[in-house]
N, C-alpha and C positions, 0 to 999 in steps of 0.2 A: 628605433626603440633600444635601450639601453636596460642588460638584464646586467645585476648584484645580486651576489646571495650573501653580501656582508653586511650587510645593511640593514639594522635591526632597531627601530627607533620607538619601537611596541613589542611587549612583552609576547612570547612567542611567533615573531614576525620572523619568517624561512626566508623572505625573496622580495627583491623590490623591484620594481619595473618603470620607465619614465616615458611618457607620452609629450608630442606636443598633438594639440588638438587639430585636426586638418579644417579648412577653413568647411568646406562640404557639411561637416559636422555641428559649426555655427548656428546656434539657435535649438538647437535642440538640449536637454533636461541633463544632467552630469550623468545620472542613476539609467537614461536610456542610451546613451553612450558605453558606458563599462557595460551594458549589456551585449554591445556590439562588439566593444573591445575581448570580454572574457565571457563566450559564448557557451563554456561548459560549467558556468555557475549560477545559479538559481538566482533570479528580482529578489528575494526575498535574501539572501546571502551580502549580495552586493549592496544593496540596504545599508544593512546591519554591517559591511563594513565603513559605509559613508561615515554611519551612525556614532561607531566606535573610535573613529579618525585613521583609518589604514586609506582613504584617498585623500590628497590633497591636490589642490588647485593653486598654482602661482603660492605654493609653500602654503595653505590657509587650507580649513576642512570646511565643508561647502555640505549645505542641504540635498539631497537628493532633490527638489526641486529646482537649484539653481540651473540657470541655465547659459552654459557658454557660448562664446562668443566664435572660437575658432582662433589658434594659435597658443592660447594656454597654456602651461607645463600643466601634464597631469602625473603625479606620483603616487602610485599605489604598493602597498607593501600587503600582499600574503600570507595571512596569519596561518598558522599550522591547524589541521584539524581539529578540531575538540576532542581531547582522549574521551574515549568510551568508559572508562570508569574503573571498576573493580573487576570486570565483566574476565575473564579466565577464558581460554581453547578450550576445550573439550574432545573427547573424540566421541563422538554421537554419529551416530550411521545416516550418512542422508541418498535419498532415491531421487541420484540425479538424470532428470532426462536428455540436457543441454547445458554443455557449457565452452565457452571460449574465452579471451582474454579480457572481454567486456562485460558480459551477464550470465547468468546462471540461471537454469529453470529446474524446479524441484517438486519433486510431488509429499506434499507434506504429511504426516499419518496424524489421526486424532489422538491427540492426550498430548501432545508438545506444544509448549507457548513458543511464541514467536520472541517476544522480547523480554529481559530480563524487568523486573519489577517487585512490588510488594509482597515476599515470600515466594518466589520467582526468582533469586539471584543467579544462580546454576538450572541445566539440564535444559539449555532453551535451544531456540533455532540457532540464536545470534550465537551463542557458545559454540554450536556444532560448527554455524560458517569460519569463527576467526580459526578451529582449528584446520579445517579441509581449508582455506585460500587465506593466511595467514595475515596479506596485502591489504586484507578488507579492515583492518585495524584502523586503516587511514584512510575509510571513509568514512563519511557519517552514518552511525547506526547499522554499522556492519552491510551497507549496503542493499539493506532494506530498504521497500518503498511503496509497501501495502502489506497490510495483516492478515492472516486468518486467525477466529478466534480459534482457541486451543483443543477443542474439541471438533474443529471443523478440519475435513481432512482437504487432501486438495494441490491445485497447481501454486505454486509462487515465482516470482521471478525477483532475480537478486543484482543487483546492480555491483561489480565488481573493478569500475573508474566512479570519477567523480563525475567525470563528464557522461557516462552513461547513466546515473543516477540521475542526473539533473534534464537528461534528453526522457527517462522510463518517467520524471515525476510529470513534465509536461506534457509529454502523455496522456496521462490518470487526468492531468488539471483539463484536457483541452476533450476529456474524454475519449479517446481514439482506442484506448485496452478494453479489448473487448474480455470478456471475465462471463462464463457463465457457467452453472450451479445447476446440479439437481437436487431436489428438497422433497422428501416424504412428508407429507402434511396430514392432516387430520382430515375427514370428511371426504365428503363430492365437491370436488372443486369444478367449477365450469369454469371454460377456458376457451379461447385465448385471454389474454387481461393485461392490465395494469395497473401497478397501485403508484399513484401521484399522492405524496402524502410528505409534509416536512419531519423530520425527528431530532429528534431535541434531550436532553437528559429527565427522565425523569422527573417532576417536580415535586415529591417525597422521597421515591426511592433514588438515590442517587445514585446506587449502583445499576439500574438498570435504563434503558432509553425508551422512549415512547414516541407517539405522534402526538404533536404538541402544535396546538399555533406558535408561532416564530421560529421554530426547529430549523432545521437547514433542509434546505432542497432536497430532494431523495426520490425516485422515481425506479419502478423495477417492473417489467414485464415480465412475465411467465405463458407456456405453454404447456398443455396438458399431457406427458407421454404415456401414460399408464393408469389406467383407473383400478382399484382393487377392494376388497370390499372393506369400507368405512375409511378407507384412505385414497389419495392422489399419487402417484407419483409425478414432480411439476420441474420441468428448465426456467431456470429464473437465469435472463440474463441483465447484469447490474449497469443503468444508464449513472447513477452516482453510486459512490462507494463509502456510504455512510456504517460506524460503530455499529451493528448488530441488525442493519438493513434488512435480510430478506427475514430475518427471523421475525423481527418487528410490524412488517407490513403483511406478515403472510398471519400473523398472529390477529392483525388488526382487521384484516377484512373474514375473521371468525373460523380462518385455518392454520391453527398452528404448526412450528413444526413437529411432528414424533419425536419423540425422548428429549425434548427441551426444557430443563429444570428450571428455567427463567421465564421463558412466555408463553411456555407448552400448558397442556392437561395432566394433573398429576394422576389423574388415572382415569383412562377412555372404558375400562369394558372389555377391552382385547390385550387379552393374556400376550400375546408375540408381539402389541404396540407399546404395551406397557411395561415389559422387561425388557427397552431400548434404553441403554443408559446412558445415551447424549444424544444433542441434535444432529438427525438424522440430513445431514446438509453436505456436500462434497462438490469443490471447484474441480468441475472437469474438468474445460475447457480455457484456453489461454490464448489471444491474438495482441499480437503488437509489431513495432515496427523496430526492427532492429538499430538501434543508438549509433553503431557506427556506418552499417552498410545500408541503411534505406533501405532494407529486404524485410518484405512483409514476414512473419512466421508466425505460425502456430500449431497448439500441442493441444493432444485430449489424453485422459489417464482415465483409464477402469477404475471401480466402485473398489474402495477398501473391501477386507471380507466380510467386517461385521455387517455393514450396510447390503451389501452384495444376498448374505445369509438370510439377513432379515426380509428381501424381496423377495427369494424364492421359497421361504417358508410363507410369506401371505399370499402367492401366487400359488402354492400348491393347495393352502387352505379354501382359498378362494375355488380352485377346480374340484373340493371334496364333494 
């Protein structure tokens, strides 16, 4: 292989690289090849560079379905990461529990969005990352590779290579992050459980999600840790990790969660359920496999205070 980094025949193209195809390889798909060949880039990347003409084949740009023969020149050029935008460091305090040269684990507090957006420009997670590991500039999305929403507190893990990002998303795709949540809900919940249910956008409100026939796959078990009077306390832990999941299925089989302005009860009856002023939902827990070392790990974080305060004021009311 023959590496240039002069060689620039697309507009932000950093590096070119030149393959001949080994004969072994013969008969297989161009797009599962460059996956063998650049194994810390995403199917869906390498794609998109077939797509764009950063491969070519015998000088000519080739369907991701094409399929070689063995001996080829394959020439691929390395387009630069997509700048992040407008997006600014910040210095924002983050409660890091883990970090090394590959990934980052953080415990995230409620009222911080994760990612900048529609009146969101500033004061996000992504702001705090580019300032604390400056290098995260030049991954994608700062290195993100799942969200909490903003009011949900919690573990996160941050991807800090490319090549760890694209090992933490196949992961999440292949399911293996294990993610699990406890959620105050409304009622007696019985338990153990499952909710198997698709979720989908809303089909009027469009700012919210629902369970919809043809929604996408979503499946969330729970069990019962605490019963307390007129509420649950439940572990949900997440088999897919769909937009507003456990809020939406815990909603949908008629317990929502405490202090949910979206799918909650706007007012239960219980003075200490009902001056919760978000949802009551915290990722404790965190398992996965480390991106570079093949070393399992994982992390559990205690209850924010607000959450923490609100349990032992209905456990104290509960023993009145």
């Amino acid at each position: 292989m023959n590496t240039s980094a002069d060689y620039s025949p697309q507009p932000h193209a950093v590096l070119r690289r030149d393959f001949e195809i080994p004969a072994e390889m013969g008969g297989q798909r161009v797009d599962r090849v460059l996956a063998q060949l650049f194994p810390e880039h995403s199917r869906t990347r390498l794609q998109a560079w077939l797509r764009d003409g950063y491969v070519l084949v015998d000088g000519a740009a080739r369907e991701a379905k094409h399929k070689l023969r063995g001996g080829e020149h394959l020439s691929v050029v390395e387009p630069e990461a997509e700048p992040l935008g407008a997006e600014l460091p910040e210095d924002i305090p983050l409660a890091v529990l883990f970090e090394d040269a590959h990934i980052l684990v953080l415990d995230k507090p409620p009222g911080l969005v994760v990612h900048p957006g529609s009146g969101n420009r500033s004061g996000t997670l992504l702001n705090a990352l580019l300032h604390h590991a400056p290098q995260l500039e030049t991954v994608p999305r700062a290195g993100i590779v799942h969200r909490l929403d903003k009011e949900t507190s919690g573990l996160m893990v941050v991807a800090k290579t490319l090549a760890a990002q694209t090992a933490l998303v196949r992961q999440l795709q292949a399911r293996d992050v294990g993610r699990h949540y406890l959620a105050l809900v409304h009622g007696a919940l019985a338990g153990p459980g499952s909710v198997d249910a698709p979720v989908g956008r809303h089909p009027t409100h469009r700012t919210k999600m629902a369970v919809i026939e043809g929604g996408r796959e979503a499946r969330t078990h729970y069990v019962v840790r605490e019963r307390l009077r007129a509420a649950t306390l439940v572990e949900c832990r997440l088999e897919t990790g769909r937009t507003h999941q456990i809020r939406v299925h815990m909603a949908s089989i008629g317990h929502p969660l405490v202090g949910d302005p979206v799918y909650g009860r706007r007012r239960s009856g219980d003075a200490l359920r009902d001056a919760f002023a978000r949802q009551a939902l915290h990722a404790f827990r965190l398992a996965l496999v480390h991106p570079a070392s093949g070393e399992p790990m994982q992390w559990e974080v205690g209850l924010p205070a607000d959450f923490a305060h609100l349990l032992d004021a209905l456990r104290r009311e509960a023993g009145a």
